[in-house]
C-alpha positions as CSV (number, residue, x, y, z in Angstrom):
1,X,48.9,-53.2,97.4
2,X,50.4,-52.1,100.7
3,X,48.8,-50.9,103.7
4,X,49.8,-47.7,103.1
5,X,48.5,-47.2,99.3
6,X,45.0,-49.1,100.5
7,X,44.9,-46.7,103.2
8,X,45.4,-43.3,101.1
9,X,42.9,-45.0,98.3
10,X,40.5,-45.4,100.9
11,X,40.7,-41.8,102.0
12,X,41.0,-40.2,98.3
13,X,37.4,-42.6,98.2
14,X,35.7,-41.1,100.9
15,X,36.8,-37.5,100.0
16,X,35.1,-38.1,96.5
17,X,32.1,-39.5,97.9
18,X,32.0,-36.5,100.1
19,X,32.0,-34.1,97.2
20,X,29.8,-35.8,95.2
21,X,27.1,-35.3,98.1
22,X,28.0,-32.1,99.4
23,X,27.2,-31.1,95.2
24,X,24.3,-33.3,95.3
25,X,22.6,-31.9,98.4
26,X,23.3,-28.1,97.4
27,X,22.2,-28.2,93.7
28,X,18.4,-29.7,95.4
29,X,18.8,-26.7,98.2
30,X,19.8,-23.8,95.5
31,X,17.7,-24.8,92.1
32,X,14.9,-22.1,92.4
33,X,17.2,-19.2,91.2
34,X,17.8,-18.6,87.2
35,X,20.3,-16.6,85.5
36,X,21.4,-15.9,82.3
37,X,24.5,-16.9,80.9
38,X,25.5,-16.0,77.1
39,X,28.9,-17.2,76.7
40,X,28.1,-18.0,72.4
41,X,26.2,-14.6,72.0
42,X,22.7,-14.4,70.2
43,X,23.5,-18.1,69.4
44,X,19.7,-20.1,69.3
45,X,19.0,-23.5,68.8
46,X,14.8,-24.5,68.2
47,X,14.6,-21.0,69.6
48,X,16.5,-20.7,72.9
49,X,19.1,-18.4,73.6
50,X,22.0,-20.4,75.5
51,X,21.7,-20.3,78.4
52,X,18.7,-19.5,80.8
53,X,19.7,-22.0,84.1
54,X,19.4,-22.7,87.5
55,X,22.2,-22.2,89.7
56,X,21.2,-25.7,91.2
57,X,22.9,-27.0,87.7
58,X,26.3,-25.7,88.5
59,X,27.5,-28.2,90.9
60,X,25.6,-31.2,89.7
61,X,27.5,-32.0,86.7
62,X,30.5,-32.5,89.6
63,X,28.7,-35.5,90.6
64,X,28.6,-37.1,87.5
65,X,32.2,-36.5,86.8
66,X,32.9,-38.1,90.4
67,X,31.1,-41.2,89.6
68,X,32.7,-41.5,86.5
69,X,35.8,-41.4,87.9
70,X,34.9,-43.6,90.7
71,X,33.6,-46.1,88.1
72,X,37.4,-46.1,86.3
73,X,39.2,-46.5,88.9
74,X,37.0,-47.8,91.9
75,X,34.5,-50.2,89.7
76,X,31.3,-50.3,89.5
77,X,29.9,-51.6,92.9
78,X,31.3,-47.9,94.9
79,X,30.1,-45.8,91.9
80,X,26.5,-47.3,92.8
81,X,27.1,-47.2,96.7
82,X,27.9,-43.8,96.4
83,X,25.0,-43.0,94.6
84,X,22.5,-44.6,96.3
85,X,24.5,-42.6,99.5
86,X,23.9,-39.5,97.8
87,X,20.0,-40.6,97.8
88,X,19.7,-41.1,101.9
89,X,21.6,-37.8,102.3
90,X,19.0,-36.0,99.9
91,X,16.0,-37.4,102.2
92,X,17.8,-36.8,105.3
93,X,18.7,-33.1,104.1
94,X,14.6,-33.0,103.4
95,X,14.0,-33.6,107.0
96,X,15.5,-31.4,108.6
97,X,14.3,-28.3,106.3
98,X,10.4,-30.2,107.4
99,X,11.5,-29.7,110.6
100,X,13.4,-25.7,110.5
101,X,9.9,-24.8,108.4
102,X,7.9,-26.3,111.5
103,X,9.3,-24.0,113.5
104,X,8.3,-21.1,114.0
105,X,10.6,-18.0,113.9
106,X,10.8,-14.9,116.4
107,X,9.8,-11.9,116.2
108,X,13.4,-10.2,115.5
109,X,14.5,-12.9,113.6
110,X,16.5,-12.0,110.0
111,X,14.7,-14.1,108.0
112,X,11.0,-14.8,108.6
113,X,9.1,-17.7,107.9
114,X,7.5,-16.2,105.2
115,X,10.3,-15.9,103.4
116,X,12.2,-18.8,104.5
117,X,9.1,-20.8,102.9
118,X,9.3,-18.8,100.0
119,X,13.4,-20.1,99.3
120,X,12.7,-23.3,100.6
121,X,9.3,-24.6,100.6
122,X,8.9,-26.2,97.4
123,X,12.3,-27.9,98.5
124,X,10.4,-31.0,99.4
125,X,8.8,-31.5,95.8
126,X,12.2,-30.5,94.2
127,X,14.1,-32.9,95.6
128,X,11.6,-35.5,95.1
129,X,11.5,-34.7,91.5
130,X,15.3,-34.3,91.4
131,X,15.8,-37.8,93.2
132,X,13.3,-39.4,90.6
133,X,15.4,-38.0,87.9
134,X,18.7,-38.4,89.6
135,X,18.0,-42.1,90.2
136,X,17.2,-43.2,87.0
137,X,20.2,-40.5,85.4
138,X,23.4,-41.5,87.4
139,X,22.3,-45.6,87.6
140,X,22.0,-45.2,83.7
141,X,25.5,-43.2,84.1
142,X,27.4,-45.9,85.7
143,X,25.6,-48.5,83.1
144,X,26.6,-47.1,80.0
145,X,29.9,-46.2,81.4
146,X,31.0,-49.6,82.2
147,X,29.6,-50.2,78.8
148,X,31.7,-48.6,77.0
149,X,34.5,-49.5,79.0
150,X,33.9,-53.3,78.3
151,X,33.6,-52.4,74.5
152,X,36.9,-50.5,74.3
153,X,38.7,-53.1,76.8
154,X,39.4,-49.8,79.1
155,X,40.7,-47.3,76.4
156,X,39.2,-44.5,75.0
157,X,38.9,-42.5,78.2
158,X,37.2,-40.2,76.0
159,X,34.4,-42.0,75.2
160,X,32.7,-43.1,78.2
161,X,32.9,-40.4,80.2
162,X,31.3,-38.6,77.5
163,X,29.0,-40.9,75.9
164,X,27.5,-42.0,79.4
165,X,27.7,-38.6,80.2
166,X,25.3,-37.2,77.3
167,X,22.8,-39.9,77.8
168,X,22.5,-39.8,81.5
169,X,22.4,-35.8,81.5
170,X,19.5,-36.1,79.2
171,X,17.5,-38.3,80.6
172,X,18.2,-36.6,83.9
173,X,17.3,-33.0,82.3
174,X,14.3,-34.3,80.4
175,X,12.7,-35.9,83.8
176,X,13.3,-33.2,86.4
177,X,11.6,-30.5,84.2
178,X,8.7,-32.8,83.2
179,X,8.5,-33.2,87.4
180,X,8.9,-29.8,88.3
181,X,6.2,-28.8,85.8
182,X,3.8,-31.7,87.0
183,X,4.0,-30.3,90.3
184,X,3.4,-27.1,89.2
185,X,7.1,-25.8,90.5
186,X,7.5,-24.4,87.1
187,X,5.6,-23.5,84.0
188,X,4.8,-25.7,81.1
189,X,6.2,-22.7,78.9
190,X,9.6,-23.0,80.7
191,X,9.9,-26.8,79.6
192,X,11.7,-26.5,76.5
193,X,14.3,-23.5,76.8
194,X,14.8,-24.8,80.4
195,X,15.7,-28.4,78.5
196,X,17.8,-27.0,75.7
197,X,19.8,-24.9,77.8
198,X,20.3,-27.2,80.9
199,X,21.2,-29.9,78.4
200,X,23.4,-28.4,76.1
201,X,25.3,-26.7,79.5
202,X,25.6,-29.8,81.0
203,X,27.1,-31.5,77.7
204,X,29.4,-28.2,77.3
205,X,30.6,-29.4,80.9
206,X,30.6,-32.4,80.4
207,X,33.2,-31.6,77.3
208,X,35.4,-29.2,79.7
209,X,35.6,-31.8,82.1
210,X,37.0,-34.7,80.7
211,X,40.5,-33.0,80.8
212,X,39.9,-33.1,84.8
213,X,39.1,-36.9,84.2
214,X,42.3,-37.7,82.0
215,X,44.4,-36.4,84.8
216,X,42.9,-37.9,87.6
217,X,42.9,-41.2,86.0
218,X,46.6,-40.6,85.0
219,X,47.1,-39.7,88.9
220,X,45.4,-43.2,89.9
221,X,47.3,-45.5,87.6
222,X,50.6,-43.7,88.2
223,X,50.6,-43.5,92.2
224,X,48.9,-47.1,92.6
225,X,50.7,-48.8,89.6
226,X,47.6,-49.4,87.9
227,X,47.2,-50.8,84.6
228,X,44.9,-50.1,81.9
229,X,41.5,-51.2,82.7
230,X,42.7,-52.8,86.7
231,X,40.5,-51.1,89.0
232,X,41.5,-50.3,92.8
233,X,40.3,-52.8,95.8
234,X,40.1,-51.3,99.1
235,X,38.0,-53.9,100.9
């Protein structure tokens, strides 16, 4: 690979890396507001109406789609790098909302500390319950990816961005909301429409997106020459 391509790989890199944390960071700062979102109707399943979500759960199935495409086409080493990345910039992100809640705020000042603590001051247990979750969800991402790419000798596209996908969103779902409920965030009665409807979302995302990962896969291969199942090396 010339100097030029490793260059333009390296930069295409660090812009996905930079998305995937940017979607990381504002899904942990945004998750105490719900909505309602009925795209099927009066459709129910065990009871819940599709969907009642946060609007922390918007961006984050973005970061599993950039990992996933990181993993195709950058291996699995930078997937987990940029993961683990994703993990400092959470804590970091933590400190400095410790610190703009230590301070206090004027008189005249637009938004007091009263309610500044009321948006963000169960931050710090959300985003340790998110990072508990997140952990264990996008290393268990990467893992069955690379999985399935092994079994299928790098074809079927399809597959493992969906089958790592569904299990990774699940566990991910299934831990945050047990967290958030430990801690008292959230309500025990909130724990199973709160499941259903984050995980069937994410899955219906997850379905919508892998269009977005045939073509940037397609986009990869074409502009570096790559062939099926040759990842990029930018060392």
């Amino acid at each position: 690979m010339s100097i030029q391509d490793k260059l333009l790989a390296q930069r295409i890199y660090l812009i996905l890396a930079s998305l995937f944390i940017c979607s990381l960071v504002v899904s942990n700062l945004i998750f105490q507001k719900f909505f309602y979102w009925y795209p099927f109707g009066d459709v129910k399943i065990f009871g819940a109406k599709l969907f009642q979500i946060s609007v922390g759960i918007i961006p984050y199935p973005i970061t599993f789609l950039i990992t996933d495409i990181i993993s195709e086409i950058y291996g699995k080493k930078r997937a987990n790098q940029v993961v683990t990345t994703g993990i400092f910039a959470s804590v970091f992100s933590l400190g400095i909302i410790y610190i703009a809640s230590a301070v206090p705020a004027i008189e005249n000042s637009p938004v007091t500390d009263v309610l500044f603590t009321k948006v963000f001051g169960q931050t710090a247990l959300a985003v340790i319950a998110s990072m508990i979750a997140y952990l264990f969800a996008q290393y268990i991402d990467i893992q069955v990816y690379h999985f399935w790419k092994k079994i299928t000798n790098g074809k079927m596209l399809w597959v493992r961005n969906n089958f790592s996908t569904i299990t990774s969103q699940a566990i991910d779902t299934f831990s945050v909301l047990f967290l958030l409920c430990s801690f008292k965030i959230l309500s025990w009665d909130l724990f199973v429409p709160l499941f259903i409807s984050g995980f069937f979302f994410k899955i219906f995302i997850a379905l919508i997106d892998t269009p977005f990962m045939y073509l940037a896969v397609y986009y990869f291969r074409r502009r570096f020459n790559l062939n099926v199942n040759q990842e990029l090396v930018i060392d």
